[in-house]
N, C-alpha and C positions, 0 to 999 in steps of 0.2 A: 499976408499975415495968416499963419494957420495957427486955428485953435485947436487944445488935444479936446479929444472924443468925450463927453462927460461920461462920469465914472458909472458903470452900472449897478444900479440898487437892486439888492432879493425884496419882491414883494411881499409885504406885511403878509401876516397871515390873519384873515379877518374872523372871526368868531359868530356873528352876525345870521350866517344861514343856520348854523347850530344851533342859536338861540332860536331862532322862527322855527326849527322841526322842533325841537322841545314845547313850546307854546303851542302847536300845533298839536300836538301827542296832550300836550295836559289838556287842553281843550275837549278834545275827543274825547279821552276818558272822562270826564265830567258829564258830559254831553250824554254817555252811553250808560253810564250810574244810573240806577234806582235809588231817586232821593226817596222815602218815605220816615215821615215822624216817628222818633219811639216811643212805645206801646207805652201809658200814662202807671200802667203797674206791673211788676215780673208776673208773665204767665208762660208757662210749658204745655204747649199743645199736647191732646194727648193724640195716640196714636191710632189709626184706621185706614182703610184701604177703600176707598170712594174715587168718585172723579173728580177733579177737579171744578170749582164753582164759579160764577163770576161775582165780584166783590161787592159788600153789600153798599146799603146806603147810609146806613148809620152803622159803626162797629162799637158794641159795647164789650169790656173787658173784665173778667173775673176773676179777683186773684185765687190763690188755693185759701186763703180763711174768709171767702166769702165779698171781700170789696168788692165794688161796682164803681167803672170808671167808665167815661166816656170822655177824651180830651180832658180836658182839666174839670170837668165836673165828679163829683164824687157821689157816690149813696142815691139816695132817694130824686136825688138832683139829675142825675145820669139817667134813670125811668124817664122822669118827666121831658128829660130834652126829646127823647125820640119821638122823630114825625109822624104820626099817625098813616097805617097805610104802606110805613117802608120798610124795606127788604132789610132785617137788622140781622149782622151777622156777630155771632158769639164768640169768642176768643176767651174760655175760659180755663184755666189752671187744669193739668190731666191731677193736681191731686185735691179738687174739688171733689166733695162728696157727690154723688149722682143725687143724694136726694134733695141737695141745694139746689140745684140744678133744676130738679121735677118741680120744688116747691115758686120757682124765678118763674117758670112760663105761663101760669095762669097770669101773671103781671103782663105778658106780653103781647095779651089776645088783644090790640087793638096791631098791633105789626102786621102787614100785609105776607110775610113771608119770613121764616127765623133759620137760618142757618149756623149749626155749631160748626168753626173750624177746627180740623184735625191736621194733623201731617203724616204723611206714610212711612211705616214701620222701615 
């Protein structure tokens, strides 16, 4: 008794590796992202040509009419969070008056080290 030959099937086309390099690639890019928080109120750095700093330890922010943020604390409450001692770097509004500015840092003479951040022209 012969049997005929079974018929030959075109093999599925599997999808499968595609998905694993797409999950692969998303992964990556996530993985290589700079998560970081956004800034608690709009500030426009202002412009200067410095070196680069290393980041402080507490960051307080200023808008241009003058708020004080720090994370979700606001005003007088944003002063008092910062650690005595630590490198507090400033992120304030380029359209802050400078002399809000001069008037903030006697408040900050317990800070170990105060850095304004800028960004280059």
């Amino acid at each position: 008794m012969r049997f005929a030959p079974p018929a030959r099937r075109e093999p599925r086309e599997t999808v499968v590796p595609m998905i694993n390099v797409v999950f692969l690639l998303l992964i990556f890019l996530l993985l290589s992202a700079t998560l970081a928080p956004a800034p608690p109120v709009d500030v426009t750095l202002p412009e200067a040509r410095a070196d680069a700093a290393d980041p402080g330890e507490a960051t307080l922010h200023i808008a241009a009419d003058g708020t004080l943020a720090m994370g979700a604390l606001r005003g007088e409450a944003a002063l008092a969070a910062l650690p005595p001692g630590a490198r507090v770097e400033i992120r304030a509004d380029a359209g802050l008056p400078a002399a809000a500015l001069a008037a903030l840092l006697p408040r900050l003479a317990g800070a170990g080290e105060v850095v304004l951040v800028t960004v280059p022209p």
